[in-house]
C-alpha positions as CSV (number, residue, x, y, z in Angstrom):
1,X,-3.4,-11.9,-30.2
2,X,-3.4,-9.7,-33.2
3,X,-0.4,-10.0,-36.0
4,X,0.4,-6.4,-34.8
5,X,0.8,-7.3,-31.4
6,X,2.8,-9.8,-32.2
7,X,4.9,-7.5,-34.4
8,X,5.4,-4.9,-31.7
9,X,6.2,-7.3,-28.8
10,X,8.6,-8.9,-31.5
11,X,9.7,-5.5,-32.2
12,X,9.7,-4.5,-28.2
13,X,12.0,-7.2,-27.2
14,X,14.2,-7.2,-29.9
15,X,15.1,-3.9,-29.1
16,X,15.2,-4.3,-25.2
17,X,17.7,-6.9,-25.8
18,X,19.8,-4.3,-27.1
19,X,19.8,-2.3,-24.8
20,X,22.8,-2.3,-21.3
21,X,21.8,-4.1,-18.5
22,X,20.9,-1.1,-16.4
23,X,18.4,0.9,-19.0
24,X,16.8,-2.7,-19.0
25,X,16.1,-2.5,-15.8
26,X,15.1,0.9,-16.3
27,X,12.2,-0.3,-19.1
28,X,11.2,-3.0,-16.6
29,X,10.9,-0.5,-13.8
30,X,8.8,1.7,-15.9
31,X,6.4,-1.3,-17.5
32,X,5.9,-2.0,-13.6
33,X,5.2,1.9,-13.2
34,X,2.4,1.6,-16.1
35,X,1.2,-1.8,-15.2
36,X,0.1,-0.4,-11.9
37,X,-1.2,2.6,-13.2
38,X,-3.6,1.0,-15.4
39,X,-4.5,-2.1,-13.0
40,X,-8.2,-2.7,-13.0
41,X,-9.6,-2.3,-9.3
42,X,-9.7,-5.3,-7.7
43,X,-13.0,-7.2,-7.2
44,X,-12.7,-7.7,-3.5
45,X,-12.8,-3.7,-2.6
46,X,-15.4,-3.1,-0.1
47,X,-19.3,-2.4,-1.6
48,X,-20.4,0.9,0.8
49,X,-23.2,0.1,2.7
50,X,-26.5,1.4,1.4
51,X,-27.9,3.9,3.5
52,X,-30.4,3.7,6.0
53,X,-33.7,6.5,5.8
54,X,-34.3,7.3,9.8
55,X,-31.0,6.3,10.9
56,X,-30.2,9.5,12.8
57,X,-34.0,10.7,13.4
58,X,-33.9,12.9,16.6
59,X,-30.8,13.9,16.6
60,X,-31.1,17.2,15.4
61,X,-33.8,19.5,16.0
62,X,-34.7,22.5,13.6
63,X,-35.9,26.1,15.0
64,X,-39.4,26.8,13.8
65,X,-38.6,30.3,12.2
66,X,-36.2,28.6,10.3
67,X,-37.3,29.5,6.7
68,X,-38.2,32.7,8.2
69,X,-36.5,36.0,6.6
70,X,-33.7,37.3,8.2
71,X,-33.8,40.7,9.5
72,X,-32.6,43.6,7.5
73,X,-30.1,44.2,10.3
74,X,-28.6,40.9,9.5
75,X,-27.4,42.0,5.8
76,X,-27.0,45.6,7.1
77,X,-23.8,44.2,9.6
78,X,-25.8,46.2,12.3
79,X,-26.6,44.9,15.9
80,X,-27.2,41.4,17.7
81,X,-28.9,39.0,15.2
């Protein structure tokens, strides 16, 4: 630890100690509120699986005119498409 750590923890507590039982708890609540807002993630979260190239080959199919332009009737709003 670094001499101003020290100083503010010294500081910290000296002035929590003056403080009424319940806005101590308060403090404490809120250094448990912080404490779990900053964790680190844990170590033992789940790695995704990579993924797998030809996992799902065949189960789609594609129509041929595909990249085909669409018909001026399409952008028009007019008939069956």
């Amino acid at each position: 630890m670094t001499a101003q750590v020290v100083d503010t923890t010294s500081e910290l507590i000296s002035k929590l100690q003056t403080l009424a039982p319940e806005q101590q708890q308060q403090v404490l609540d809120f250094v448990e509120f912080l404490a779990q807002k900053y964790a680190l993630p844990e170590e033992t979260q789940e790695i995704p699986e990579k993924r797998v190239l030809g996992l799902s080959e065949g189960e789609i199919w594609m129509s041929d005119d595909f990249n085909d332009p669409l018909p001026d009737e399409f952008w028009m709003g007019e008939g069956e498409v």
